[in-house]
C-alpha positions as CSV (number, residue, x, y, z in Angstrom):
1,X,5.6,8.7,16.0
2,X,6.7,5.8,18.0
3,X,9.0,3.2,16.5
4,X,6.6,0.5,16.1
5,X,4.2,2.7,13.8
6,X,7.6,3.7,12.0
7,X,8.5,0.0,11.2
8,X,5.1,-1.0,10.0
9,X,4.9,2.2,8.2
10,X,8.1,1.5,6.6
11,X,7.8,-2.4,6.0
12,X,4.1,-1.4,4.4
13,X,5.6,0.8,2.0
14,X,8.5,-1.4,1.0
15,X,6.0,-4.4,0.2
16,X,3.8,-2.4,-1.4
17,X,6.6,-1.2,-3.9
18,X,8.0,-4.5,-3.9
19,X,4.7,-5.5,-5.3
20,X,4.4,-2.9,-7.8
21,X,7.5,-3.9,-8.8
22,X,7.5,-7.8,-9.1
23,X,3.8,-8.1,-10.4
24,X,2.2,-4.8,-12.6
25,X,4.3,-4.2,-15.5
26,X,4.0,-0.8,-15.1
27,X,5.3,1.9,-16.9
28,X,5.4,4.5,-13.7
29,X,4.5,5.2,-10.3
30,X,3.6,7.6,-8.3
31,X,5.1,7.6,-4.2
32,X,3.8,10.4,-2.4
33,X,4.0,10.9,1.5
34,X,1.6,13.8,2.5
35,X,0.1,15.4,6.1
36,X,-3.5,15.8,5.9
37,X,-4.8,17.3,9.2
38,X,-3.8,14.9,11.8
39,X,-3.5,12.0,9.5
40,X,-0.2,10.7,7.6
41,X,-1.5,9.6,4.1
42,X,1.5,7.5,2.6
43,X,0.4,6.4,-1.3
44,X,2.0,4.2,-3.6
45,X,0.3,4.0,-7.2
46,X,1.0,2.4,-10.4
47,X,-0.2,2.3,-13.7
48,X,0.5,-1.5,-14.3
49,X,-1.9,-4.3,-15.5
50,X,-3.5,-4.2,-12.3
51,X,-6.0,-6.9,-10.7
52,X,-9.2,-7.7,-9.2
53,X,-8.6,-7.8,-5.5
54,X,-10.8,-10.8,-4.3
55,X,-10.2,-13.0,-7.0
56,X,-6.1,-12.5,-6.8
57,X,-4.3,-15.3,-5.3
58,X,-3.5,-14.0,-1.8
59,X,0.2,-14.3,-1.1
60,X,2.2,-13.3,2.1
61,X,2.3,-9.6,0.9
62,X,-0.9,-8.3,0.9
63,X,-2.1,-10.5,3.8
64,X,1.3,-9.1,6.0
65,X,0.2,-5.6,4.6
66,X,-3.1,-5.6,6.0
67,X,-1.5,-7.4,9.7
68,X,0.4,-4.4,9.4
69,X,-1.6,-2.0,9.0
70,X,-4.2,-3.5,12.0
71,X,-1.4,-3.1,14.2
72,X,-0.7,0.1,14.1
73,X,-3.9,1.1,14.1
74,X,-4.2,2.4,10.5
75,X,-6.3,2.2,7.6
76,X,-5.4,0.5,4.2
77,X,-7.3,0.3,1.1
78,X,-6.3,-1.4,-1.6
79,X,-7.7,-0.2,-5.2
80,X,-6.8,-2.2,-8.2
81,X,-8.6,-3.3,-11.6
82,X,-7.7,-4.9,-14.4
83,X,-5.7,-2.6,-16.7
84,X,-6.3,0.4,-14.4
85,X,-3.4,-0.4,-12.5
86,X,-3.2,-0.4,-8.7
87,X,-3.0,2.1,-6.1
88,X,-2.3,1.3,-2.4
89,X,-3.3,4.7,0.4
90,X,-2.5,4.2,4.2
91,X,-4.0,6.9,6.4
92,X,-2.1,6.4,10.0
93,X,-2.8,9.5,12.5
94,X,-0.7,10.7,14.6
């Protein structure tokens, strides 16, 4: 995997703990990093207070999540509700 995929990768995972962290309250979370054909599926979860997604005030984070993701060409969804908590999967092949 080339070094730019790496970063975003990387700076994708860090915000999306960073978020977990700052905002859900939760109790635990799951990080798992797995190989699934030829995609890498990188998931962060949490069973915090969770959100509804389009009514959320957008900060830098999820907006420079999404950039990220775009630019290296992966796929990002973003699953939340309220007292559900939240879960965050990238699915980058490679």
């Amino acid at each position: 995997m080339d070094i730019e995929k790496r970063r975003n990768l990387y700076l994708i995972f860090k915000e999306a703990l960073n978020n977990a962290i700052k905002y859900s309250r939760c109790k635990s979370m799951q990080v798992g990093l797995e190989v699934v054909e030829n995609d890498l599926v990188l998931r962060i979860a949490d069973d915090g207070i969770g959100f509804v997604p389009d009514l959320v005030e957008r900060g830098n984070g999820l907006d420079n999540m999404l950039k990220r993701a775009m630019q290296i060409d992966a796929q990002l969804d973003l699953n939340a509700a309220p007292g559900k908590g939240t879960e965050v999967l990238v699915r980058l092949r490679f």
